[in-house]
N, C-alpha and C positions, 0 to 999 in steps of 0.2 A: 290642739286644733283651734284655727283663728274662726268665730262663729261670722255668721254672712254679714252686713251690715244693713239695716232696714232703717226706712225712713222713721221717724219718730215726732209724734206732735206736742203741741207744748199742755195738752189734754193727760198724755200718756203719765204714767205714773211707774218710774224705774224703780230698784233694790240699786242698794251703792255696786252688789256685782253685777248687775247688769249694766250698769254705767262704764264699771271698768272693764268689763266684755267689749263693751263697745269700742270705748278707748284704746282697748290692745288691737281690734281689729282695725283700726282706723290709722294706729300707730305703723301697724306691719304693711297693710296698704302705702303709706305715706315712706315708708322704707326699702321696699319693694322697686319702690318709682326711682326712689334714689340709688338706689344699685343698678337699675339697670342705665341711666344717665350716666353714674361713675362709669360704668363697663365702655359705654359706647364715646365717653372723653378720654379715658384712660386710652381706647383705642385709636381717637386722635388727636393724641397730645403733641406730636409735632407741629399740629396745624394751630392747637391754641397756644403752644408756646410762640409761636411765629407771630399769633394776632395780638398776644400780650407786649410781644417785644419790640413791636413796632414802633409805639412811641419814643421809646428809650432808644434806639439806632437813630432813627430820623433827628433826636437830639444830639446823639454823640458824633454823627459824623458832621453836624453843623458844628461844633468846635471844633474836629480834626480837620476840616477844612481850614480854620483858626491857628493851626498848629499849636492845642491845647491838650492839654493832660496828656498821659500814655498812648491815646487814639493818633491824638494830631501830630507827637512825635515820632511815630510807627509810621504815618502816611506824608511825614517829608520827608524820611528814610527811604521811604518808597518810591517817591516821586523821583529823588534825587538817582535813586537807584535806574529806575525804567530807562530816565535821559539819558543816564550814562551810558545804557545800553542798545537804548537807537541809535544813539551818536557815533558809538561801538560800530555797530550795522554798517551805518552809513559809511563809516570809513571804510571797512573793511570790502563795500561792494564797490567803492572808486578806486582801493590796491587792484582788485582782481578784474579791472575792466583791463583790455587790453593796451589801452594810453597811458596805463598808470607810471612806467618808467619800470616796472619789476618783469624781473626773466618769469621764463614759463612755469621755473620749477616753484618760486616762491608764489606764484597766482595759482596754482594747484592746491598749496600746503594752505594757504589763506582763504580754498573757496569752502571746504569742509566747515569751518567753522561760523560761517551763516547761516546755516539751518539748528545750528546747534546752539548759537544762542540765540535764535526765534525759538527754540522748543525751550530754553531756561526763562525765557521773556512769557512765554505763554503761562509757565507756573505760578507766576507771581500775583497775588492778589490783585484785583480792583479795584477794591473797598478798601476802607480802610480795617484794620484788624483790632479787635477788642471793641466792637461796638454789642455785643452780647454781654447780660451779666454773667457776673462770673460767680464757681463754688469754691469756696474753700475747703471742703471737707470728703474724704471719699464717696458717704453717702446721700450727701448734699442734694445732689443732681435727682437721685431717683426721690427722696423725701420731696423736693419740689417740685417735681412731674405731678407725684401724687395730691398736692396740695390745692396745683391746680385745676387738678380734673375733678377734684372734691368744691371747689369754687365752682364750676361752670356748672356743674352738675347739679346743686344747689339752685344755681340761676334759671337753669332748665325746669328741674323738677317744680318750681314755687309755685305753679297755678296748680297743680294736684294737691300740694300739700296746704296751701290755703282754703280749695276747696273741701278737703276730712276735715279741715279745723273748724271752718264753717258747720258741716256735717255735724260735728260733736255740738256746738253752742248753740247750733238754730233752735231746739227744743228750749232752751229757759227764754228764748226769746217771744213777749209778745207778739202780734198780729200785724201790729200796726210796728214795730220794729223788725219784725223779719221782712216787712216791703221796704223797710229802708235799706234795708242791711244789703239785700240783693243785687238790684245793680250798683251798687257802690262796691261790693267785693267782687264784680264784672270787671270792675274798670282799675283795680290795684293791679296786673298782671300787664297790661297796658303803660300805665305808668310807671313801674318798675321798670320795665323794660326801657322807655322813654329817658327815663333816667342814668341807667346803664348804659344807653347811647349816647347822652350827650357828658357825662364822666369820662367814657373814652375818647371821643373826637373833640374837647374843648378843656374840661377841667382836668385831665391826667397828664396832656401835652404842654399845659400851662405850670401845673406843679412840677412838674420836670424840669421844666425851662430854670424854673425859679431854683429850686435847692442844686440840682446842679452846677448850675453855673453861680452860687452863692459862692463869694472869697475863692470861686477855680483858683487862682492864681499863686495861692497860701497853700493848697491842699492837690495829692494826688488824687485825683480821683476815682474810684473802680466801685463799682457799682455791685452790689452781692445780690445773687439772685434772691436768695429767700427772704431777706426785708424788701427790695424792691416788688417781689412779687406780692406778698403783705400788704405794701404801701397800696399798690394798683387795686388789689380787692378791697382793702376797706374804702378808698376815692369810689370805686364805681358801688359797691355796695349801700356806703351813707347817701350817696345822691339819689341811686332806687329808695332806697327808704324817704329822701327829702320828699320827695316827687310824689307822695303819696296826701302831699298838702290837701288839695281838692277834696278828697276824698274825707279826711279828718274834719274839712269845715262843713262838706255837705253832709255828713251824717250829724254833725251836732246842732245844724241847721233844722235835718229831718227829725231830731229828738225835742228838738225844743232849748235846746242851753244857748242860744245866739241865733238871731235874725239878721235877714240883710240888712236893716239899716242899722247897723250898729258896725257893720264889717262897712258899711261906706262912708261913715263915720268917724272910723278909727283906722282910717285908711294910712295918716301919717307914722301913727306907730308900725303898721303893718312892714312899712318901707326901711323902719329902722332893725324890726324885728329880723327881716330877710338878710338885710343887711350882719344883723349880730351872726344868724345862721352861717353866712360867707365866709364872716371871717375864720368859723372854728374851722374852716376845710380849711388845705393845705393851698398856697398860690401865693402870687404878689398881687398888685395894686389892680393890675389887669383882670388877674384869675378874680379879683372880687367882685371888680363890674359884670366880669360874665357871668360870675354866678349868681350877685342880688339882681340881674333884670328877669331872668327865666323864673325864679321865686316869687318875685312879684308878679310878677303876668301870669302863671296857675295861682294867683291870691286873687286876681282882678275876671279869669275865670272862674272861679269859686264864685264872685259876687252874679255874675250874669245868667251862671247854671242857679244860681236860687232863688232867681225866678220863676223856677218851675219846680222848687221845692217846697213843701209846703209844713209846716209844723203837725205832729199828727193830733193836738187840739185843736186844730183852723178846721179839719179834715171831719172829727167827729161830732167838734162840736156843730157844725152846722146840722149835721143828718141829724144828731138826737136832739136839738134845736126843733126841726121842721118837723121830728118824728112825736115831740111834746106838742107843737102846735095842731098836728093833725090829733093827737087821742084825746086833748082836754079843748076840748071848743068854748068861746068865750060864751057867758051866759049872757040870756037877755036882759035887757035893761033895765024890766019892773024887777025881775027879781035880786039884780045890784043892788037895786033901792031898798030892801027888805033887810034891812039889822038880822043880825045871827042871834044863836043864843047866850052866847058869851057877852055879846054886847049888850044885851039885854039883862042878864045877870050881874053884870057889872057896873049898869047904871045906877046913877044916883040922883033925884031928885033936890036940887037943891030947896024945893021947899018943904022937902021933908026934913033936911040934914038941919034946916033953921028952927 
């Protein structure tokens, strides 16, 4: 049996099993969450495979429009195909008009086969074909269904499961760090997510652009589902994790390990620092600008929100400050003037020393 989970203060005094009581119930909550997200992705995996593979379509059919790799030679095959087949039509409804110069019997034999190839015309793709990754393996397909309902579900579940984790550490935490810690762990689920948005609509459509179309012209290109799906969860994953910058500087802020003037200070490294960050993601020259301006601008909000952060020495020291000035009031004047008894014991007479 998983026991309940109760709050706990940092006063309380645990047994290592009661920690691990805790832990397990906190673990099975946190697991809990997670199954019932996998169930309900798992349940609509068509609609995340469709929103993962978007990026990847909207790039391959911009070179099959190119007549590039497998895509773009499959859609001039196509193209080629269709004309032939209006063109087809066309003739075929100027034999069977009655001016054409053919007897009655051959404009009979000839009108049948009008509707017949409009209904082969109608079967033929639109799109071009093979803009989806592809599997190589029989069970390929269902192992990366699951992969990524195990992804999204994860993405879903994180504010529950950072919440137990909170749960579990707020007790070793001081007073004055559990008020930090609070809404700063408010606003990771915010930026995670912030993150994961802007990996898919900026940084995943850029790294696309980039390795695919890297040396196309040397290389057939076919994209495999389960690295490509790989690649799109670690891009939107590392950038929720980037994106959690703010967060990193205003608690170290809140602790005391770095002030603002030292983040506005070292403002130049910061830009190179963002900058290193960019490059280890996947993209070209572009995907880097897009990605060192959005790093630096939550570096430059970090600087603005610490204005209203405060170190928790600035915070204490003042109250036990004002709270020494109030219990020791300064004495009166004659009696400053009146030597202790130490000082008096420790005089020395220099006419006597002579």
């Amino acid at each position: 049996m998983v026991r309940n989970v109760r709050t706990i203060s940092h006063e309380d005094r645990l047994s290592l099993v009661d920690h691990l009581e805790e832990l397990r119930a906190r673990l099975f909550i946190s697991g809990a969450v997670l199954a019932v997200a996998f169930g309900l992705c798992l349940w609509q995996n068509h609609e995340l495979l469709h929103i993962i593979n978007k990026p990847l379509k909207a790039q391959t059919r911009k070179q099959a429009e190119k007549g590039q790799n497998t895509p773009g030679q499959a859609l001039l095959a196509q193209q080629g195909l269709l004309k032939v087949a209006h063109d087809t039509e066309k003739a075929l409804q100027t034999l069977t008009q009655p001016g054409s110069g053919l007897g009655g019997p051959a404009r009979s034999a000839l009108e049948p086969l009008i509707p017949a190839l409009k209904a082969d015309v109608a079967r033929v793709p639109s799109t071009a074909p093979g803009d989806n990754p592809a599997v190589f393996g029989v069970g390929e397909g269902f192992t990366t269904t699951i992969m990524i309902s195990l992804y999204f579900a994860l993405i879903i579940s994180l504010p529950v499961i950072l919440y137990e984790l909170y749960g579990f550490i707020v007790p070793a935490l001081k007073p004055h760090e559990r008020r930090a810690a609070r809404p700063l762990l408010l606003a990771v689920p915010f930026l995670f997510v912030a993150g994961v948005l802007f990996g898919y609509f900026v940084a995943l459509p850029a790294a696309i652009r980039f390795f695919v179309n890297f040396n196309s012209g040397e290389f057939n290109v076919i994209v495999q589902a389960s690295q490509y799906y790989g690649f799109a969860a670690t891009v939107l994953l590392a950038l929720g994790m980037i994106f959690q910058i703010p967060v990193v500087i205003l608690g170290a802020i809140r602790l005391g390990l770095v002030t603002p003037r030292q983040l506005r200070k070292n403002r130049r490294y910061a830009v190179l620092a963002c900058a290193v960050v960019a490059a280890f993601l996947p993209g070209d020259l572009i995907t880097l600008f897009l990605e060192t301006v959005p790093l630096y601008v939550l570096y430059e909000a970090s600087i603005l929100l610490a204005r209203f952060v405060k170190p928790p020495d600035e915070e204490t020291g003042g109250a036990e400050a004002r709270g020494q000035a109030s219990a020791d009031p300064a004495p009166p004047a004659d009696q400053a003037a009146q030597p202790t008894v130490q000082q008096i014991i420790d005089h020395v007479d220099p006419n006597l020393s002579a």
